[in-house]
N, C-alpha and C positions, 0 to 999 in steps of 0.2 A: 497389415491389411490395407489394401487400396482406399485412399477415401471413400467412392465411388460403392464400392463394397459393406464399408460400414454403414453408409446410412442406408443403404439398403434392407439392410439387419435391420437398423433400427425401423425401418418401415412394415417391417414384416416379424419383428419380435411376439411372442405370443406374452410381453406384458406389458405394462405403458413406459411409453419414454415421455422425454422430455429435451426439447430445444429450446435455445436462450437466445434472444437477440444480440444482435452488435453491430457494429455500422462502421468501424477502421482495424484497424490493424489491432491497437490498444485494447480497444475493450474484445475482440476476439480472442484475446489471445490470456486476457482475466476470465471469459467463459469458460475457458479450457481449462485454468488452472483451478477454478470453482467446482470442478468436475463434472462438467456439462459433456456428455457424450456425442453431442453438435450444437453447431450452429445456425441461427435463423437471418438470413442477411436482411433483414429489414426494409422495405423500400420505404416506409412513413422514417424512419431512423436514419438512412441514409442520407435525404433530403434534407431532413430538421438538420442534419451536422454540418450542413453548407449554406442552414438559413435561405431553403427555397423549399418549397409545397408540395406536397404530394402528388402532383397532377401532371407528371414527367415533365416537367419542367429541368431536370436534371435529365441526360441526356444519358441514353443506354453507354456510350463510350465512356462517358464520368465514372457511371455505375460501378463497369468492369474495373476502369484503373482502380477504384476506392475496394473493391471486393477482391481483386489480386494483392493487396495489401494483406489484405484479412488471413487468405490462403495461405500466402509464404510465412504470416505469423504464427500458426496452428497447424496441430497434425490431426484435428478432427473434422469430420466432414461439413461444408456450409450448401444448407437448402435455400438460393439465394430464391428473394420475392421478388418475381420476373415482372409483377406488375401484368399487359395483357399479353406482354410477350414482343412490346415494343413497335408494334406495326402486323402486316398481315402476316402468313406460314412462311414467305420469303424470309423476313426479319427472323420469323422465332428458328430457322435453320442456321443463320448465320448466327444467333444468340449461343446457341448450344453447342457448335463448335467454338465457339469463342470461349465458352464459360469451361469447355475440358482442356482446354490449355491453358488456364491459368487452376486448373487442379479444384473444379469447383465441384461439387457431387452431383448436385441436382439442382431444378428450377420448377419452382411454383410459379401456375400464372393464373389468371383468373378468369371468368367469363362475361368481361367488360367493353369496351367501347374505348379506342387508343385517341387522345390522352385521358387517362382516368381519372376518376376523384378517389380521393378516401375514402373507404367505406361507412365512416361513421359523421360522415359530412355532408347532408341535405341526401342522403341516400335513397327516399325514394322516387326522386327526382333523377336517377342515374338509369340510363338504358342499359338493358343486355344485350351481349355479341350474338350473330347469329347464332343455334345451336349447332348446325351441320359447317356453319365456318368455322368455328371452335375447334370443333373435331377435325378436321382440315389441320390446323394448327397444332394441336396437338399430335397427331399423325405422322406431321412432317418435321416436328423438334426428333419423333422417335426416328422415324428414320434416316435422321443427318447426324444421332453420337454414332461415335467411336467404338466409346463402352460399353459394353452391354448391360451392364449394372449403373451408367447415369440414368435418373431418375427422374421423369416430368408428373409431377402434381399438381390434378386441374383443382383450381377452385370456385367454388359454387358460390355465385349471391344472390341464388331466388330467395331467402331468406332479407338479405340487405334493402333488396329493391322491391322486397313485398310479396313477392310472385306467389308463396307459398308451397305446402310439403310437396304435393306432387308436381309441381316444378321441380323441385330442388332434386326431388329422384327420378323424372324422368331424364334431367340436364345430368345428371351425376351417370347415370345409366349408360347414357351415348358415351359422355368420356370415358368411363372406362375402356368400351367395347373400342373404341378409338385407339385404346393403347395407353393412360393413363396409370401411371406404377401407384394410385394412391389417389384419394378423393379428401378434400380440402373444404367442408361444408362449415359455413362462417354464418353469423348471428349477431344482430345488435341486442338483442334482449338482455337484461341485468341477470336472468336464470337461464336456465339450457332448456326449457322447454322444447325448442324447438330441434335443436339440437338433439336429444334422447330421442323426440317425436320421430325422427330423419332414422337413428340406428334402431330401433324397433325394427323399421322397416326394411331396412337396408342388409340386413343379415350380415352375412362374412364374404360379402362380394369382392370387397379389395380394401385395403388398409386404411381406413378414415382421419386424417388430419384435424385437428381444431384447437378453434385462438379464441382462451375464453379472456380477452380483454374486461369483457364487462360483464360480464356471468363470474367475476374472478374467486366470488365467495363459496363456490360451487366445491364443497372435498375432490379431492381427486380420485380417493375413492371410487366415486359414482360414477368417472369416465372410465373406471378400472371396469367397474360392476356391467358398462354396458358395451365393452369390446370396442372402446375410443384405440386406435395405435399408438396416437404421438400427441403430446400438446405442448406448442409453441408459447410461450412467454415473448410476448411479441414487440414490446418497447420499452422494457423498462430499465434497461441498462441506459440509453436516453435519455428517460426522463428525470433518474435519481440525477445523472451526468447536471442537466439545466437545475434542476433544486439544489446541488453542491455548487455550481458555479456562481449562481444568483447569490446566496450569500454570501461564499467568498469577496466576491466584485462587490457586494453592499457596503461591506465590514472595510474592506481595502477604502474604499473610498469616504467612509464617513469618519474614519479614523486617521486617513494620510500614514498608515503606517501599516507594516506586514506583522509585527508584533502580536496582534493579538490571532492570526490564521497560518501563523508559521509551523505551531505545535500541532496545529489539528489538520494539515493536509498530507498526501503522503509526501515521503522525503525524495531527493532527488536521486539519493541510492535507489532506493524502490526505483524510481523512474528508470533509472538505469537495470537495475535487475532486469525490468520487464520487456526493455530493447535488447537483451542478451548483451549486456556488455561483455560480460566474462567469454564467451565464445569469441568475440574480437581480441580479449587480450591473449587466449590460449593459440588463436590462428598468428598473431605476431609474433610469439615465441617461434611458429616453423617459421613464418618468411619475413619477417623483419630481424634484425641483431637484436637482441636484445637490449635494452637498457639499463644504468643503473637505477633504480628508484629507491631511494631513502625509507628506510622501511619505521614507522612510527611504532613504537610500545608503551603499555599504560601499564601505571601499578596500580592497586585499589588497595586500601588500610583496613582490613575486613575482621579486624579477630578480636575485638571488645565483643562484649554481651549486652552492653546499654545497660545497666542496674538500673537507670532513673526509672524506667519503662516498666519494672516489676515483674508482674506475673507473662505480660506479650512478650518479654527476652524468655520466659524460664527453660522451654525446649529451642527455642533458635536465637541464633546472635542475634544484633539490630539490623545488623545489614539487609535479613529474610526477613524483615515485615513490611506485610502489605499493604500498598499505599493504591485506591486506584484499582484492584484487582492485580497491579504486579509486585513484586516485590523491588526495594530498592537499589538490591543489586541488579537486577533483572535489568530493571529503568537504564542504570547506567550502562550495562555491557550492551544493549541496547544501542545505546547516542552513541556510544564509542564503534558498534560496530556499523552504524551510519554512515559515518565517516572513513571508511573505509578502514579501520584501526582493530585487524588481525590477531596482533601478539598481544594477547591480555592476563595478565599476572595479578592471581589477588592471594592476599596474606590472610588467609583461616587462623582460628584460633580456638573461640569459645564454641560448642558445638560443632567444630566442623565440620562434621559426616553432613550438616545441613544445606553446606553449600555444593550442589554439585550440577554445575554448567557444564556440557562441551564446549570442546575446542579452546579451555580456559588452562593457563598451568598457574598449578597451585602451590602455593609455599606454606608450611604452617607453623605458627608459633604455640609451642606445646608449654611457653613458659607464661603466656599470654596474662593468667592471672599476675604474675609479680614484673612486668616490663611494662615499656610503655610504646608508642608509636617508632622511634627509630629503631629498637629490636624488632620490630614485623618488617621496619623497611629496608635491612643490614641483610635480609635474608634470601631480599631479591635484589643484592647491590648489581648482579651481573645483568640485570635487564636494565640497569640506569644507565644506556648508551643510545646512543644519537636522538634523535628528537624521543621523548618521552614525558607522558602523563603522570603524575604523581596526586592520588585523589583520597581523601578522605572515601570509605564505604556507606557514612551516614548522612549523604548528603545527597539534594535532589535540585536542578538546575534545571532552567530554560532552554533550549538545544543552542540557543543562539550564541549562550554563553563559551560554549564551548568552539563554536565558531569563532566568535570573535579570537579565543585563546589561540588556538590553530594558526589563525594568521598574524599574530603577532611575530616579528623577527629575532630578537633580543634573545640572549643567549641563557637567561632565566624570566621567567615571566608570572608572576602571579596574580590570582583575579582576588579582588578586595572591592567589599560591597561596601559603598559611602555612606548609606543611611543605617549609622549604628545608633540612631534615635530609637528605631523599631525595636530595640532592648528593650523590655518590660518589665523584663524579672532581670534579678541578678544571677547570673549565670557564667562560667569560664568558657573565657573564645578565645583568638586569635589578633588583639585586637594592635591595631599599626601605628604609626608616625611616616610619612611618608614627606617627599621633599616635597613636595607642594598637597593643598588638597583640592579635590575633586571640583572644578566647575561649570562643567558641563558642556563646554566648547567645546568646538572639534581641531580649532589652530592652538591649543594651548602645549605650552613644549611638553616632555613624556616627563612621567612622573616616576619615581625611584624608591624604594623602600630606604628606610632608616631604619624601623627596630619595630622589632614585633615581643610584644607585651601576652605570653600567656595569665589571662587574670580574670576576674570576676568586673568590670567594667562600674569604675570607682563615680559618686557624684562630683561633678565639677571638674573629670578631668576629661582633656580631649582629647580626641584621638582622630584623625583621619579618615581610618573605614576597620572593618576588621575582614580578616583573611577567610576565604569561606573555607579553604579545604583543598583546591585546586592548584595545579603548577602545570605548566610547562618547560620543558630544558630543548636546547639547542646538541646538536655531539660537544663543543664547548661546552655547554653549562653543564650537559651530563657527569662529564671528566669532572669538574669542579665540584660536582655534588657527593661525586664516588669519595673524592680525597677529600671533603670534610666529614663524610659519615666514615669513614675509617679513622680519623682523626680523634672526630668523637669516641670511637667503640674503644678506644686504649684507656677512655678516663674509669674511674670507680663505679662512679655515679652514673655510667652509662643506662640500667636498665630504667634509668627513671625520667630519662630525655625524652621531649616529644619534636613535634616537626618547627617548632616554633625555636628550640634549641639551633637546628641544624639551618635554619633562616638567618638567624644572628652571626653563628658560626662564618657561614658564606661571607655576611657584611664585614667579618670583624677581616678573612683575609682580603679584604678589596675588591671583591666580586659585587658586579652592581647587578642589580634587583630587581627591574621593570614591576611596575606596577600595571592592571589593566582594571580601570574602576568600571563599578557598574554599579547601579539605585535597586537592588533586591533585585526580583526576578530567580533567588534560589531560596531554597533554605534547609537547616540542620535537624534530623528529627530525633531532637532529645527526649520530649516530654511528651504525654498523650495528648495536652495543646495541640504541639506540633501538627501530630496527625490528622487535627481535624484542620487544616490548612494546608493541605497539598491537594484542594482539590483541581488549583490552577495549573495542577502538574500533571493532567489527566495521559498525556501521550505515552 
């Protein structure tokens, strides 16, 4: 259905809708996906997004470019706020051709005085437009569309400017008879008094419009109960916009670092989802050759049950407990699929039937109670080629962390957190020797694994960092990884080996080891401690 079409429905629906503001392309295009059945193009929102005033000081030509944005983002209809329509019936004829070719539905304007103020700014200080010029104006938007279904809705401010009820119905009255697809009656008051007082009297003359800004505590109900059409939500995509930016820009700047507002904004995948990148990559598949691209794949270690944890493993492995409202595998197939990282392979074992993701393939280990980690990881040896993840399931990181891994070059890489003081308890980890340790420099030359020590972390001895659980391979480190876990799978001893085996193995044939340190920022959730310490992992 035409745009033009649809909001028309919606003006003439015999139940209440609802319109949501927006003011670019971006947040039009989050309305639609929120499932807003239109759009309200904002003129207070417009203005605020280029940091000038509501008083047309942005320029009807701004306007259009900034709301053809909108249009080609969305396939719902936008009731743009025409404001008084830009100048006299001249302007509002050239408006309205202008706004149906860039695919706009309709246009509200108002019964003000060009350049306007804001309605809720020294408002009864604002003069009305003639009533018989108005109409004029309205008249002559109707007859310069196209379409027969664009839509001019007058709006009323004998209420804003004081005038009162029969003002506001005698001024509502002409507009319609004018030609008016819809009346638009507006109120500063904190309740709808005035508002209900208006459809009392107003009967079912033509579909009534209203922006309960400040009335907002009003059930919606009640504009159900009194044959309201439509109601506009008028700025507040906006304004949550300025309250999320303010404290990001606070946090940024009192900290000198993006650390602490990296995990709580959205990612730059999203960002990209919501520009349709994926329609640019499927349009270059018809007209560009295609490319090679390296296609990345993760494993995940998913098939222990955690015993330490008790009775929270007893129906689900460790991997399904909930941290944060998500669960820990969730979290991870999550970052991993941020990053654009498709091919994801996790090894079930304990409860399996508990884990089930799409678009994940599964591998499972049915021996799970008597092996140990490289039998879950022998079983997806065919995914250990060109660049690939190799991740611990119980383990929960920074997004950054994983960044950092990513661009690492090195043909094995793995991250090791330096601060193995945060040991508390005795506990068995991963724990390293590494050829140098951690200083915190950024010109320090790269650091290389020696020997990773699976053990219970002894008094008095040192160690480097210990290994969280993560790896990255190169298509080299891959291969190299494949031929020491096949090497390993011919010993006896095999089902009792863990990854910390298959790390040694590597060093012992002269394969070097990249280390990538990092000072906490993840952690392991062994124990019910644990859990109540992920709350820094809220993303």
């Amino acid at each position: 259905m035409k745009k033009t079409a649809q909001l028309r429905r919606l003006l003439q629906s015999p139940t209440l809708e609802f319109l949501m503001e927006a003011h670019n392309g971006l947040s039009a295009r989050i309305v639609e996906e929120a499932g807003f059945k239109g759009i309200w193009g904002s003129g207070l929102s417009i203005s605020a997004s280029q940091a000038v005033r509501d008083n047309n000081e942005l320029s009807w030509t701004e306007v259009l470019d900034i709301v053809e944005f909108m249009s080609d983002a969305t396939t719902i209809p936008i009731l743009l706020d025409g404001d008084t329509g830009y100048g006299n019936f001249n302007n509002m004829r050239r408006l309205v051709k202008k706004l149906e070719e860039r695919n706009v539905a309709g246009v509200c304007i108002e019964d003000k005085l060009f350049p306007k103020t804001n309605s809720f700014l020294r408002s009864t200080q604002q003069p009305l437009a003639d009533m018989e010029e108005f109409c004029g104006k309205i008249k002559a938007g109707k007859d310069s569309q196209g379409d027969d279904d664009f839509c001019v809705v007058a709006r009323v401010e004998a209420f804003i400017a004081g005038w009162g009820l029969q003002e506001a119905l005698k001024r509502a009255s002409a507009y319609q008879e004018a030609g008016a697809d819809a009346i638009l009656i507006h109120s500063k008051l904190s309740k709808p008094d005035e508002i209900l007082a208006f459809m009392k009297q107003w009967g079912n003359r033509c579909p009534v419009v209203i922006v309960p800004t400040k009335y907002y505590t009003t059930p919606s109900q009640v504009f159900r109960d009194h044959g309201i059409s439509v109601v506009i939500w008028a700025n507040h995509m906006m304004r949550s916009a300025v309250t999320a930016m303010q404290k990001t820009a606070s946090k940024v700047h009192d900290a000198e670092s993006l650390l602490e507002v990296e995990d709580k904004v959205a990612s730059l995948v999203e960002v990209f989802r919501l520009q349709r990148d994926e329609e640019l990559q499927e349009a270059e598949k018809i007209y560009l050759r295609e490319k090679e691209h390296e296609r990345i794949h993760a494993i995940i270690l998913a098939a222990s049950r955690g015993s330490e944890l008790r009775e929270m493993t007893r129906d689900i492995p460790k991997s399904m407990i909930k941290v944060n409202g998500k669960t820990l595998l969730e979290k991870m197939l999550g970052m991993l699929q941020d990053r654009g990282i498709r091919d994801i392979s996790v090894i079930r074992g304990y409860k399996k039937e508990a884990i089930q993701f799409p678009n994940v393939t599964y591998f499972d280990n049915d021996k799970y109670e008597n092996t140990n980690e490289l039998s879950s990881l022998l079983l997806a040896k065919n995914k250990i080629e060109g660049t690939c993840i190799v991740s611990y399931g119980d383990i929960i990181y920074r997004k950054h962390v994983l960044g950092n891994l990513l661009d690492e070059e090195s043909d094995i890489v793995i991250v090791v957190d330096a601060l193995t003081e945060r040991r508390q308890i005795l506990r068995k980890s991963d724990f390293v020797h590494c050829s140098r340790p951690y200083t915190r420099s950024y010109d320090e030359e790269a650091a290389y694994l020696k020997q990773v020590r699976f053990l219970e972390i002894l008094n008095g001895e040192k160690f480097d960092g210990e290994w969280i659980g993560l790896m990255k391979t190169t298509a080299r480190g891959s291969e190299a990884v494949r031929a020491a876990l096949e090497k390993l799978s011919q010993k006896s001893e095999f089902c009792r080996l863990n990854m910390s085996d298959l790390l040694n193995e590597l060093l012992a044939t002269g394969v070097q080891i990249r280390v990538l340190y990092i000072e906490g920022h993840w952690l392991d959730v062994d124990t019910l401690e644990d859990i109540g310490k992920t709350t820094a992992y809220s993303s």
